[in-house]
Structure formats: structure tokens, C-alpha cells
C-alpha positions as CSV (number, residue, x, y, z in Angstrom):
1,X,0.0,0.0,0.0
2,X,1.4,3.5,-1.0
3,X,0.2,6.5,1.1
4,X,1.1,10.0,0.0
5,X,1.4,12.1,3.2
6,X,1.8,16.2,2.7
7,X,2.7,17.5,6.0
8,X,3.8,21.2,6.9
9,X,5.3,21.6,10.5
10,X,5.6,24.7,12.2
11,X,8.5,25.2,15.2
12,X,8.2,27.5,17.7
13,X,11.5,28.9,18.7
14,X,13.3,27.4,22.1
15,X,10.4,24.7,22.3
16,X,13.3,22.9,23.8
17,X,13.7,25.1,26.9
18,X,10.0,24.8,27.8
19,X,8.9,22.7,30.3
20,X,5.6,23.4,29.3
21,X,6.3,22.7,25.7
22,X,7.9,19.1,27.1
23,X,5.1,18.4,28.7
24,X,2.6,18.9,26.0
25,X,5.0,16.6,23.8
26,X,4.9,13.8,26.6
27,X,8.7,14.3,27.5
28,X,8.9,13.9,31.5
29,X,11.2,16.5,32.9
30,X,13.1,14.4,35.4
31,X,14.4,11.6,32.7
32,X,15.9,14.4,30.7
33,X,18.4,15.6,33.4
């Protein structure tokens, strides 16, 4: 089966050094210390 997929992403700037924006990505805080 072939699947055609057109996806568009949009990155907010330092999503990385959010803990809010970790959350909402289901990152838990403490493992990534």
C-alpha cells in the first residue's frame, strides 16, 4: 500500500527550553536531566 502524506510543520523557537512545551510533547522533565 502507498500512502502520499503532505505535511507542513511549524517550530516554535526554544520549544526545547519549555517545560511546558515538554510536557505537551509527553517528555517527562526528570528523565531528561
Amino acid at each position: 500500500v502507498k500512502v502520499y502524506l503532505n505535511l507542513w510543520v511549524k517550530v516554535k523557537s526554544g520549544w526545547r527550553d519549555n517545560n511546558f512545551n515538554l510536557r505537551e510533547f509527553g517528555y517527562n522533565i526528570k528523565d531528561l536531566n
